[in-house]
C-alpha positions in Angstrom: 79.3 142.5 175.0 78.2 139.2 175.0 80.0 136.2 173.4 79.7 132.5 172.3 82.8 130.7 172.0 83.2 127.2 170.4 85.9 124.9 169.7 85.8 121.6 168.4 89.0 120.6 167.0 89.7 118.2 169.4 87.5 115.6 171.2 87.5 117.8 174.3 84.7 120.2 172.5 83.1 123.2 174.5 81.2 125.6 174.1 80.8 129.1 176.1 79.0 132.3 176.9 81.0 135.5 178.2 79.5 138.8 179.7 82.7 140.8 177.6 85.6 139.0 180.0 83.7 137.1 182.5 82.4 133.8 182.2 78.6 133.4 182.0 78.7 129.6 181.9 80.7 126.4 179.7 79.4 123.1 178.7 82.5 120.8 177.9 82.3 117.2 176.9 85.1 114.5 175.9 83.4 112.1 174.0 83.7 109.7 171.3 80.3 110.8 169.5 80.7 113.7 166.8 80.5 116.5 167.3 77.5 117.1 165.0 75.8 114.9 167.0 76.4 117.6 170.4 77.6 120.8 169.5 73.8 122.5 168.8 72.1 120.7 171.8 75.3 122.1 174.1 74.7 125.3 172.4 71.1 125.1 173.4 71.2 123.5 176.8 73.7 126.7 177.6 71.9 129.1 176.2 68.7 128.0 177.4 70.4 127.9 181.4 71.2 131.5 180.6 67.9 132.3 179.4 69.6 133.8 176.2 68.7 133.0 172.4 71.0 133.7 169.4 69.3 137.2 169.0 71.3 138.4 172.7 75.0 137.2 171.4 76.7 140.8 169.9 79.6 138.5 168.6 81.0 134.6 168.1 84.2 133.4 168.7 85.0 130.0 166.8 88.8 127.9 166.8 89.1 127.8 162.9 91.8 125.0 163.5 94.2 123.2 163.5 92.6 120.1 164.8 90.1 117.7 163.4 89.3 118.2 159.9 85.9 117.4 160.3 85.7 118.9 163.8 87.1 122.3 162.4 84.1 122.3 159.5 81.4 121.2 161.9 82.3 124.3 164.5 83.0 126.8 161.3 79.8 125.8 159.4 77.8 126.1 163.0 79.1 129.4 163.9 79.1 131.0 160.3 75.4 129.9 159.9 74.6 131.9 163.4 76.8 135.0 162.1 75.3 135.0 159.4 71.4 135.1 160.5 72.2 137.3 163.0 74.8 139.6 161.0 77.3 139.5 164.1 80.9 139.5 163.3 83.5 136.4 164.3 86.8 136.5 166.1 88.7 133.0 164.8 91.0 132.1 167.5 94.1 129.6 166.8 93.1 126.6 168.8 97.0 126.7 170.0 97.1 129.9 171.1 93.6 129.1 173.0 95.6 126.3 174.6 98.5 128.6 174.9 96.2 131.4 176.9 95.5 128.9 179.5 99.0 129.2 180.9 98.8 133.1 181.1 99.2 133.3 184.5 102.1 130.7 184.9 105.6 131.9 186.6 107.1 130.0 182.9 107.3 132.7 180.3 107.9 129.9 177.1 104.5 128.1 176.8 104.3 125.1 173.6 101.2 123.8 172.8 100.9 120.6 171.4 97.9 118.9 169.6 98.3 115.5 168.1 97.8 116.1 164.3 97.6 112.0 164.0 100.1 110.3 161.5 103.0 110.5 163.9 102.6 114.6 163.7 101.9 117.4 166.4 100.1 121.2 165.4 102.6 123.2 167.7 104.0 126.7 168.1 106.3 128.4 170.9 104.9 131.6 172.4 106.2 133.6 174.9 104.2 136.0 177.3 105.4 139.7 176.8 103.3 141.9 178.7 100.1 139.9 178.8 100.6 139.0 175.1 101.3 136.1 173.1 104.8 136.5 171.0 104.8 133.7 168.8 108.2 132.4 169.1 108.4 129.2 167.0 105.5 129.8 163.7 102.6 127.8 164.2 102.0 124.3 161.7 102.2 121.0 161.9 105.7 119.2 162.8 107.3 115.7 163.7 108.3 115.5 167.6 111.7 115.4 166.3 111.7 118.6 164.5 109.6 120.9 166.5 112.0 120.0 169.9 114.9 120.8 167.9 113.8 124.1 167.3 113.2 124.7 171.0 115.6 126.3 173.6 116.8 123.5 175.2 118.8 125.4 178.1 115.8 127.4 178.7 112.3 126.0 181.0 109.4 125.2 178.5 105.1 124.6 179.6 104.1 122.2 177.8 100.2 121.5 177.1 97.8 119.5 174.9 97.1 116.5 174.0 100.0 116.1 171.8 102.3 115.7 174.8 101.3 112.3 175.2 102.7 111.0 171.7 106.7 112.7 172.4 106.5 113.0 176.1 110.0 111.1 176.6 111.4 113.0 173.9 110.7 116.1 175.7 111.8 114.8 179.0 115.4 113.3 177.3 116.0 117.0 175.7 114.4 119.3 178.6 115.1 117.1 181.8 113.9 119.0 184.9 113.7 122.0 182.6 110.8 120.5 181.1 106.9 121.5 183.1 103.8 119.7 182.2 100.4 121.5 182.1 97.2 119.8 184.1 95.0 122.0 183.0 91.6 121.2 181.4 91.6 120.3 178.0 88.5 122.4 177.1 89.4 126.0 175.6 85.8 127.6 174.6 86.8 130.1 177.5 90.0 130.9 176.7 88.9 131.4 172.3 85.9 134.1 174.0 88.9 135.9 176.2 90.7 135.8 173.4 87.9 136.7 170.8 86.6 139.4 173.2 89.4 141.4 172.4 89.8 141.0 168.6 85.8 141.4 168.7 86.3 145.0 170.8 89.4 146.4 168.7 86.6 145.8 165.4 88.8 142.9 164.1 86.0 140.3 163.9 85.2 139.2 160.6 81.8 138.4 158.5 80.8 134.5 158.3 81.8 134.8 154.7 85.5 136.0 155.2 85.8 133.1 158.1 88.1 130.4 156.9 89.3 127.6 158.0 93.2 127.2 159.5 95.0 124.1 158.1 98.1 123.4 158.7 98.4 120.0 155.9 95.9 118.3 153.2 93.3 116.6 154.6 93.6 112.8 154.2 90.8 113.0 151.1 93.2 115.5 149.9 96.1 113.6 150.4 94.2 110.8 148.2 93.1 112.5 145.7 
């Protein structure tokens, strides 16, 4: 089964191609510009390295948020357009438990990704690894620093990862201590939300482009306003 991935919820947008589990090759970019402006010519520029067009992808995996607003509808409308021409289903994948995925291999059972949802806010969640799954520990949405940590185990070690660490990273430190580990992994998750996809794609879980929706966590600031 081959798969394209995409996520752009977050500056650090990717894209990637997978042969069922293995990786066939990843373009990731950080990058001020939108990503209207790069996500088709990445698409291309990979596809085209792979000698593959749209017709040789059996299925799409896209992060339907949280993130971006505008980052979430870019990668949706993108992938739902392909699904749609092609008539391939779509395995959405929570951009934290992509993140989340990245530490599946890590001694630290408790993983808590973090994404800066902007206005003094993080998108976080607690997972635990149970038998090469993610429990969700702690429901995934969109916090203040101060209330997410509270709800975390304090006497008990804790991965952290994203982007969100930055914004409460001595709050973590002044609850966790030494019991607090910081992920240097790679920001980009395209990877990870194929793994991931591949197997709601192979248990016939993947949905049509007109059932994929995307996964907010708040209003969006036009919302908000109006």
């Amino acid at each position: 089964m081959r798969i394209l991935s995409v996520d752009t919820t977050t500056p650090s947008g990717s894209v990637a191609v997978l042969a069922d589990q293995r990786l066939l090759g990843e373009t990731s970019v950080e990058s001020s510009s939108t990503h209207s402006a790069r996500l088709l010519s990445s698409i291309n520029l990979l596809l085209e390295a792979l000698h593959l067009g749209i017709q040789d992808i059996d299925g799409f995996a896209v992060t339907p948020g949280p993130g971006s607003f505008t980052g979430i509808r870019i990668g949706l409308s993108t992938v739902k357009s392909f699904a749609f021409a092609s008539g391939k289903p779509v395995a959405p994948v929570s951009s934290l438990q992509a993140l989340a995925w990245k530490l599946r291999d890590s001694k630290e059972r408790l993983i808590a990704p973090m994404l800066d949802a902007k206005k003094g806010e993080i998108y976080a969640a607690l997972f635990e690894m149970r038998k090469e799954r993610l429990a969700e520990m702690i429901p995934q949405g969109a916090y203040s620093p101060d209330r997410f940590l509270s709800l975390l185990p304090a006497r008990r070690t804790v991965q952290f990862i994203g982007n969100g660490i930055e914004i409460c990273r001595a709050k973590i430190l002044d609850r966790f201590k030494d019991r607090a580990r910081f992920s240097a992994r790679s920001p980009f998750m395209a990877y990870e939300v194929g793994l991931l996809g591949h197997d709601i794609l192979k248990a016939g879980k993947g949905v049509p482009s007109t059932e994929l929706e995307p996964l907010y966590f708040r209003k969006s600031q036009a919302e908000e306003k109006h």
